[in-house]
N, C-alpha and C positions, 0 to 999 in steps of 0.2 A: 550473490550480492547484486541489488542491483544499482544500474550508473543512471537515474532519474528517480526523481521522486515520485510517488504514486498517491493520485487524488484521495480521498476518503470517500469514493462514491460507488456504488456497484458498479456505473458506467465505466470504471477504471483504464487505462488507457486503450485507445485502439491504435494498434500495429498493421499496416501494412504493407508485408519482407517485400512484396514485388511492386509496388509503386515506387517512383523514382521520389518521391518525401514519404515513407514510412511510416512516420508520425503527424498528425494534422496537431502542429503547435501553437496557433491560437486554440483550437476546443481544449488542448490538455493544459495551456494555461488558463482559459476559463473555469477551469473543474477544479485545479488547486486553488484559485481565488474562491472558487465557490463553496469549495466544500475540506478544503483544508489540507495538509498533507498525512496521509494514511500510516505510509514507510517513506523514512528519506532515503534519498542519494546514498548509494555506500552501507547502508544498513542490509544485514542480513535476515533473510524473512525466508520459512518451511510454506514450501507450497501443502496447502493443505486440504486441496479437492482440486481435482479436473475435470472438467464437462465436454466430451466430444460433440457436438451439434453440427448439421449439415453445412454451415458457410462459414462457421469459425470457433476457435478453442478457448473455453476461459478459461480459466486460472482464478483457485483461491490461495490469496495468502494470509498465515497469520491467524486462520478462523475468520477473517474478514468477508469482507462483500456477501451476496444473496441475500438479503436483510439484514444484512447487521450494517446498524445505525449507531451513526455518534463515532464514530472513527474508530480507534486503540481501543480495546478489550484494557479497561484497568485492572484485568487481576490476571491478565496475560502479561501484562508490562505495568507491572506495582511501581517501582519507579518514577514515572513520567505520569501517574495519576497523584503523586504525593505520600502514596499508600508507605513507599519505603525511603527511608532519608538516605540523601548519599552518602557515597564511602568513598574519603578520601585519601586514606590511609590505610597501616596496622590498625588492626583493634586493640585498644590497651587497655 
């Protein structure tokens, strides 16, 4: 689960553990203003490719990033495209 939201851009957050700010929080909120949010706060998301590279590790989630454009996969998340009406209840 993660505890920040994640832009909608391949550039998706940069982490780093050993700098005393981990996070550069202006670029990650210029990336959600720019390109929207991906996954929220608290949502739970399958990492779905790892990439080892000589200076750092990405991370895919969701089937997102490496070219994928436009944010949410709407038939990964039918819901939030419109695709399925909610459910408030029993079905009667």
């Amino acid at each position: 689960m993660g505890s920040i939201a994640l832009p909608g851009t391949e550039g998706g957050v940069d982490v780093y553990p050993a700098d005393s700010r981990p996070l550069d929080y202006p670029k990650y909120a210029d990336r959600l203003k720019d390109f929207g949010t991906a996954i929220r706060a608290g949502e739970t998301a399958m990492v779905t490719k790892i990439r080892v590279k000589s200076k750092h590790v990405e991370f895919q989630l969701d089937g997102g990033g490496y070219g994928h454009h436009g944010g949410r996969d709407p038939l990964a998340h039918p819901g939030e495209a419109g695709l399925v009406p909610p459910v408030w209840g029993p079905p009667q």
